[in-house]
C-alpha positions as CSV (number, residue, x, y, z in Angstrom):
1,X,-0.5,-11.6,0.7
2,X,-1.1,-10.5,-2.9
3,X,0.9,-8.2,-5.1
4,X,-1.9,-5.8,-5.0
5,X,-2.3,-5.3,-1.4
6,X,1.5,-4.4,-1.8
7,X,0.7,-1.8,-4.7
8,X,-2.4,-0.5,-2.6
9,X,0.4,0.2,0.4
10,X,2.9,1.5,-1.5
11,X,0.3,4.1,-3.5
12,X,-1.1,4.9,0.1
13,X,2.4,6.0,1.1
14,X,3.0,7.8,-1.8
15,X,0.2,9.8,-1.9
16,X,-0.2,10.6,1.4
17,X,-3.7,9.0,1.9
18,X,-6.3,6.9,0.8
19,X,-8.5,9.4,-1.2
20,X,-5.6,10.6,-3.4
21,X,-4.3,7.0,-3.4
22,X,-7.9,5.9,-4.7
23,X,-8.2,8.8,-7.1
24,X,-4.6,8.0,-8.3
25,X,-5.2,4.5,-8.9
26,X,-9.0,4.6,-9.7
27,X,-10.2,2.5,-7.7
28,X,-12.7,3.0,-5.1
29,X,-11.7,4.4,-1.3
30,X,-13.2,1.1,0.2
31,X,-11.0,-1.2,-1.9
32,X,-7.8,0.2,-0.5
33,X,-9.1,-0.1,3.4
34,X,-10.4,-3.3,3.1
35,X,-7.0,-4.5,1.1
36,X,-4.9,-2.8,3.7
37,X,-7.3,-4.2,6.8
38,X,-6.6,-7.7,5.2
39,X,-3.0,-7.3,4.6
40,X,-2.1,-6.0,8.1
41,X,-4.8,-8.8,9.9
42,X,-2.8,-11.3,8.3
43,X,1.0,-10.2,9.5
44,X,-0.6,-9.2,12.6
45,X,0.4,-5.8,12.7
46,X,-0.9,-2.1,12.3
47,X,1.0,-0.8,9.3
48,X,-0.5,2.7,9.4
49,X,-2.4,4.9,12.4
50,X,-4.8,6.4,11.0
51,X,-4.8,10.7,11.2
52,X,-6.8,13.5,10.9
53,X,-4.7,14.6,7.9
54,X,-4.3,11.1,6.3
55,X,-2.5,8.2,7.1
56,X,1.3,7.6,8.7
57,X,3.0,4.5,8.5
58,X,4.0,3.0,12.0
59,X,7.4,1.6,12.6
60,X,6.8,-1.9,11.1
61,X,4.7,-0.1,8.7
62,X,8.2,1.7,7.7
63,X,10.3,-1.3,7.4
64,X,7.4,-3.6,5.5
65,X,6.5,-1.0,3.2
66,X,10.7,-0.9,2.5
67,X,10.1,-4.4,1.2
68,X,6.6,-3.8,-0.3
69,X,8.1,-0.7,-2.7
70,X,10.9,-3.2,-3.8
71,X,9.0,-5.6,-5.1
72,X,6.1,-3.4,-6.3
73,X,8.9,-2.0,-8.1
74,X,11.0,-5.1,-9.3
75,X,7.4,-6.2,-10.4
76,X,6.6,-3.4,-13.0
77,X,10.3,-3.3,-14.5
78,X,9.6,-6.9,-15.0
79,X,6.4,-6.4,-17.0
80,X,8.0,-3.4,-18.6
81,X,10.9,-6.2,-19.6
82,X,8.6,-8.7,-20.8
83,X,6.3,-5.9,-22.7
């Protein structure tokens, strides 16, 4: 798991979906699925169903992306700290 499959999650959830998470992170829409394809193959679970209007997160979706925002967060103010 790397820090920025967690920021990928947590910018998908913020936005709403992978486009505006892409456009908001400028990075290409491919990235992000193949990052959050990875991430959710290796803890062996779906963390979003995918939707006409975007993406939801499933229950363990909910409660990892809990974890993934705190140390998304935690991670920045650090580097914020350091800078």
């Amino acid at each position: 798991m790397k820090l920025s499959q967690l920021e990928h999650l947590v910018s998908i959830v913020e936005h709403g979906s992978l486009r505006a998470a892409a456009r908001h992170m400028g990075v290409p829409q491919p990235l992000l699925t193949r990052s959050i394809r990875l991430l959710e193959r290796e803890l062996g679970a779906s963390l979003f169903s995918r939707e006409a209007k975007g993406m939801a997160l499933t229950h363990v979706g909910r409660l990892f992306h809990v974890r993934a925002s705190a140390i998304v967060h935690e991670s920045h103010r650090a580097r914020q700290e350091v800078a």
